[in-house]
N, C-alpha and C positions, 0 to 999 in steps of 0.2 A: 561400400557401406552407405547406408540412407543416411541422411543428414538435414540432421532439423537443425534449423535458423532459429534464434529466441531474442526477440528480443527486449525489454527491459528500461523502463525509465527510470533513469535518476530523480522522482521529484518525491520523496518520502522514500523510507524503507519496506511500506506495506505492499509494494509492487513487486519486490522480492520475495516477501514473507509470502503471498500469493503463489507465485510459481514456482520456487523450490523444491515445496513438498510434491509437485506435479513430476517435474524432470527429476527426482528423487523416484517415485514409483515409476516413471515409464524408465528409466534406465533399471531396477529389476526384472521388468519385463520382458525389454530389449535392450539387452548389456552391450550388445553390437554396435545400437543406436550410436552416431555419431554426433555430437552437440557441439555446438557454437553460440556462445551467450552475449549479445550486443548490448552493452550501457555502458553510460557513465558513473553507475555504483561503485563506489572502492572497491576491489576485487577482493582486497582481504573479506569485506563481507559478502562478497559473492560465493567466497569459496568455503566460509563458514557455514552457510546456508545450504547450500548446491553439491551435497557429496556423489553425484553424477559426474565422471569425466567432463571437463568440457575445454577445447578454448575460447580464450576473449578474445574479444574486439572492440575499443571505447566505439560509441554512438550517438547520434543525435538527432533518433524519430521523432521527436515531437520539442517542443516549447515548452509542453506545461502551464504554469504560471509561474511569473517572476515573483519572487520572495524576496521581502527583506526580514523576513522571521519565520517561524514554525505557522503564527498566525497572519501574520501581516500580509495581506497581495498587494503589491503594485500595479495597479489594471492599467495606466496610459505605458509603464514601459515594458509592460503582458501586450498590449497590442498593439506595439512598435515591433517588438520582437516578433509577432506572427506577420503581420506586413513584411518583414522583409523575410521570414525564412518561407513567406508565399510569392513574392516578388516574382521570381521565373520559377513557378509552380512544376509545369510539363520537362523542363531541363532536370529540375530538382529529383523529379519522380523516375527520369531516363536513367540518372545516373544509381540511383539506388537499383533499378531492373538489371544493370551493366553488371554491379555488384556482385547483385544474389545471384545472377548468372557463374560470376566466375569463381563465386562461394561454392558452388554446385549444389545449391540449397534442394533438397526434395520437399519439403513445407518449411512455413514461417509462422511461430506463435510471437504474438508482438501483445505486452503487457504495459503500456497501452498505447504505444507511438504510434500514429498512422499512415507515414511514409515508406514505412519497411510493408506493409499492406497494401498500397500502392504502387510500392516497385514489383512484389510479389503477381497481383494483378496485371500488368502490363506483358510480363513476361510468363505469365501463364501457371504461375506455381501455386500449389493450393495454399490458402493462407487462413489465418482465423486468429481473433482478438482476444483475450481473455482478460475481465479487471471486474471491479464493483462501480469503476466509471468511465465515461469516455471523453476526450476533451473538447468535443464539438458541444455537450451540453455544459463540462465549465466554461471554454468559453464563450458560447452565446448567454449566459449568464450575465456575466461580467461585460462581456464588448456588446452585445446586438440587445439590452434589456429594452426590449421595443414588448408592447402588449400583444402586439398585430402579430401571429401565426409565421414563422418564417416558410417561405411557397421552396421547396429543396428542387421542383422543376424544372423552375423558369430557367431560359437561359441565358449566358454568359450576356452583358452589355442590354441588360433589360430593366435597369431601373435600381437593381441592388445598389447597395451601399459597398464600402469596401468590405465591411466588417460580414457582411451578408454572404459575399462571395466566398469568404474565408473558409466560415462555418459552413458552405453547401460541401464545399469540396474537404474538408474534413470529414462529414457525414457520410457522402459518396465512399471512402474509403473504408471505413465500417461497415456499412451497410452492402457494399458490393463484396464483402469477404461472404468466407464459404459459412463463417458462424461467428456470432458475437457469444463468447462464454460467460454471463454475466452472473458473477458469484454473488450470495447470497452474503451476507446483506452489502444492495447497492441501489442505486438510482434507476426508476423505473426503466428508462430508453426504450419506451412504447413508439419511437419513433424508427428503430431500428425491426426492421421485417425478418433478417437472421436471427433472432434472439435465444439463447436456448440460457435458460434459468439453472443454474446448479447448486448445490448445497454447499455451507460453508467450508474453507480452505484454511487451515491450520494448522502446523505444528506444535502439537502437544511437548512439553519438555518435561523433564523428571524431578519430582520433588527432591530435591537436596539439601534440604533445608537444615537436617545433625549434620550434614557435613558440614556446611559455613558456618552452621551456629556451635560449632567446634573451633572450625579457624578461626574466628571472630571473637570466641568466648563471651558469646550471649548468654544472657540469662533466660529462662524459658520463658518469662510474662512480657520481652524485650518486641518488638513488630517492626519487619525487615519493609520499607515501603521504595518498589522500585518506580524511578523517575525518567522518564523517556517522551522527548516533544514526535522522535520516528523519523531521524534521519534529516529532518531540512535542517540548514543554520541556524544559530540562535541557542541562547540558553537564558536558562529561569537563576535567578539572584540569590541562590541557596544560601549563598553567606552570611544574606541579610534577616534570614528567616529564626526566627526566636525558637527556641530548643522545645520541644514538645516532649514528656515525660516518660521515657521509654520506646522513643522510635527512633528508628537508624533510617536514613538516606543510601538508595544505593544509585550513584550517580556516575556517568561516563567521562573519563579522564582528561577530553579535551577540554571539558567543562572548567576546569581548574576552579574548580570551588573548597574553600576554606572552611569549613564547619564543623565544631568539633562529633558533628552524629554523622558526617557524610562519610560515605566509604563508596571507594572507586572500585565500580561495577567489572575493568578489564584487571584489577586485579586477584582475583579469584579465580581468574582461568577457567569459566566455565558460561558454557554456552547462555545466550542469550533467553530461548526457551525453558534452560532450566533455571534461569534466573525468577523467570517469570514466575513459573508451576513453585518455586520454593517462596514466594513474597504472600508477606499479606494483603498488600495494595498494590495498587499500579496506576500513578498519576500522568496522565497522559493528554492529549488532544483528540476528537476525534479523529480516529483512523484507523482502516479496514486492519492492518496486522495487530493493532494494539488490540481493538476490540474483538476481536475473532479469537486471538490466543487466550485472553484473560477470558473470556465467557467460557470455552472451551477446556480451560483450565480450571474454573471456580474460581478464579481471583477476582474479589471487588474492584472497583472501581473508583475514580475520582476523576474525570474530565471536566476542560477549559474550555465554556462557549467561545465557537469559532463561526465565523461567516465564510463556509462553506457550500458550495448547494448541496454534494452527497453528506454532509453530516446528519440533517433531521430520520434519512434512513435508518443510518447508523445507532446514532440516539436512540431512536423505538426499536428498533431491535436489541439494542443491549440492555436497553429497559425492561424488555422480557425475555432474557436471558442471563442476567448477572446480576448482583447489587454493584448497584451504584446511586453517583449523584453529581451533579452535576454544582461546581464552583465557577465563580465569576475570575475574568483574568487578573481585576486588582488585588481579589482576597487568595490568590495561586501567587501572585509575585510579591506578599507580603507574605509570604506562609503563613496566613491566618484558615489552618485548614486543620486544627484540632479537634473542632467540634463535626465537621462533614467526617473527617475518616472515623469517630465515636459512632457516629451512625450506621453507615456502615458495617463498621465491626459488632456491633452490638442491636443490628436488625435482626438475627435468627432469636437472639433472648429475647426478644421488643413483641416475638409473636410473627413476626409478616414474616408471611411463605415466600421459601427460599425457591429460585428457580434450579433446576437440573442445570450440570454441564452441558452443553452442546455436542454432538458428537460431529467432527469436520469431514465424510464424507465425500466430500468436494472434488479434490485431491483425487480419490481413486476413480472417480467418476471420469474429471477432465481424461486421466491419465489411459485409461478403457481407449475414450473417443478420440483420442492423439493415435493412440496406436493402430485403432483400427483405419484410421488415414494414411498412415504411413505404411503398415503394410499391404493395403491397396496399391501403394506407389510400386 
């Protein structure tokens, strides 16, 4: 059986919500396909996600950045962490080839770790990236914000910095794969020479909205507003949030929030997309699964400026694609957010042109150019 390697970073949920619907359509394709899903994502939501056979395997392709919130980075202990997981670099990279070797991997889709692309490389296996970002551009952001042009040629012990080294040999891995899949909307990476551009990646979910508003026993002028920061730590003080006249909270369980309008989102039993497609809003942070689903869906919006570098993408593209607006993080963790979601809801009556759903595309496209890799193998 051919056997694609996948593998998945745990830093948000939007790197899920991305490949899913991919290994979703190539296993109709290729029901044969053998898959193997590498992260550290809870597996329950892997498996919610990912109705493709597959097994796991926890994993640890990349770093990411260190959090200590949905918004908050820690950049000196983000590049204490990539210092030491580059420390013995060529060891690091041997032992993932050793791996996927005795994985029997026939390709490696890596969403967006760059060591599983590295071991793939070394050991000869076709490999290709697929995200809306890569993490040589977050972190030469954060670690290398020098003006000067980083030179990706130069070689080993010529003057770089540590943080320079990091980022060449992050790059190298990308850019030496067979294709960077770079879904729309994401950070330009005009530095990367594989680049292949694809359309947006989402799972649509199904309106259900008489059914909760049956189990719920909502009143029909009542507005269901679903709240999700996307998977990193942390939560927003819904507790603290003053009662808004006809809106329900639907919020995720470990949250343990107190409020008499909140209702916990795992209890309803129903998927997370169709959570979505049934909401009137969807207060979120930037990011790629938030913003891709709700445009895709017609669900407005309410996003929490974040100092991110893919967020300004994201931003203007959801701006011409969704209503939205954008709230500051004081007036989100005072729930002082009556008057932005009025607008919103009350922009189609205001006159301004409503944009189209999105159509996600994406998804079947990657899943085409997956296939036809693998059945070359």
């Amino acid at each position: 059986m051919t056997h694609l390697v996948v593998s998945i970073t745990g830093h948000g949920f939007g790197h899920v919500a991305q490949t899913a619907p991919i290994l979703n359509l190539l296993h109709e394709r290729m029901p044969q396909l053998r898959i193997t899903v590498r992260s550290t994502v809870p597996l329950a939501h892997l498996r919610a996600r990912i109705q493709a056979p597959f097994a796991h395997l926890s994993s640890e392709g990349d770093i990411g950045m260190v959090m200590s919130s949905a918004l908050d980075i820690r950049i000196e202990d983000s590049r204490a962490a990539y210092r030491d997981f580059h420390s013995d670099w060529d060891a690091r990279v041997a032992d993932e080839a050793r791996l996927l070797r005795e994985l029997g991997a026939d390709m490696v889709l890596s969403n967006v770790g760059y060591l599983p692309l590295a071991g793939a490389q070394q050991c000869g296996i076709p490999n290709a990236a697929l995200c809306s970002l890569n993490w040589f551009d977050i972190y030469r952001s954060y670690c290398c914000p020098s003006t000067k042009p980083l030179v990706l040629s130069e070689a080993e012990g010529s003057g770089r910095s540590v943080d320079e080294m990091i980022a060449a040999q992050i790059h190298a891995c990308y850019a030496n794969a067979d294709a960077f899949l770079r879904a729309t909307p994401g950070m330009a990476m005009s530095n990367l020479p594989n680049l292949i551009t694809v359309p947006p990646i989402a799972a649509i979910g199904t309106n259900r909205r008489a059914e909760i508003s049956q189990r719920l026993k909502l009143s029909s002028d009542e507005k269901l507003v679903l709240v999700s920061m996307g998977g990193i730590s942390g939560r927003l003080p819904i507790e603290r949030w003053p009662r808004i006249k006809g809106v329900r909270w639907l919020v995720q369980s470990d949250w343990q929030i107190e409020h008499p309008d909140a209702i916990v989102l795992e209890s309803l039993q129903i998927s997370f997309s169709d959570l979505l497609a049934s909401s009137d809003a969807l207060i979120c942070k930037p990011g790629y699964g938030s913003f891709a689903e709700a445009a895709c869906s017609g669900v407005p919006v309410l996003y929490v400026s974040r100092d991110w570098p893919e967020a300004p993408p994201l931003i203007e593209w959801l701006q011409q694609h969704c209503s939205c607006r954008e709230v500051s993080r004081q007036a989100l963790e005072q729930g002082m957010i009556a008057e932005a979601l009025e607008i919103i809801w009350n922009a189609p009556n205001a006159g301004v042109p409503q944009p189209r759903p999105v159509a996600p595309t994406g998804a079947l496209l990657v899943a085409k150019w997956l296939a036809g890799k693998l059945e070359d193998r």
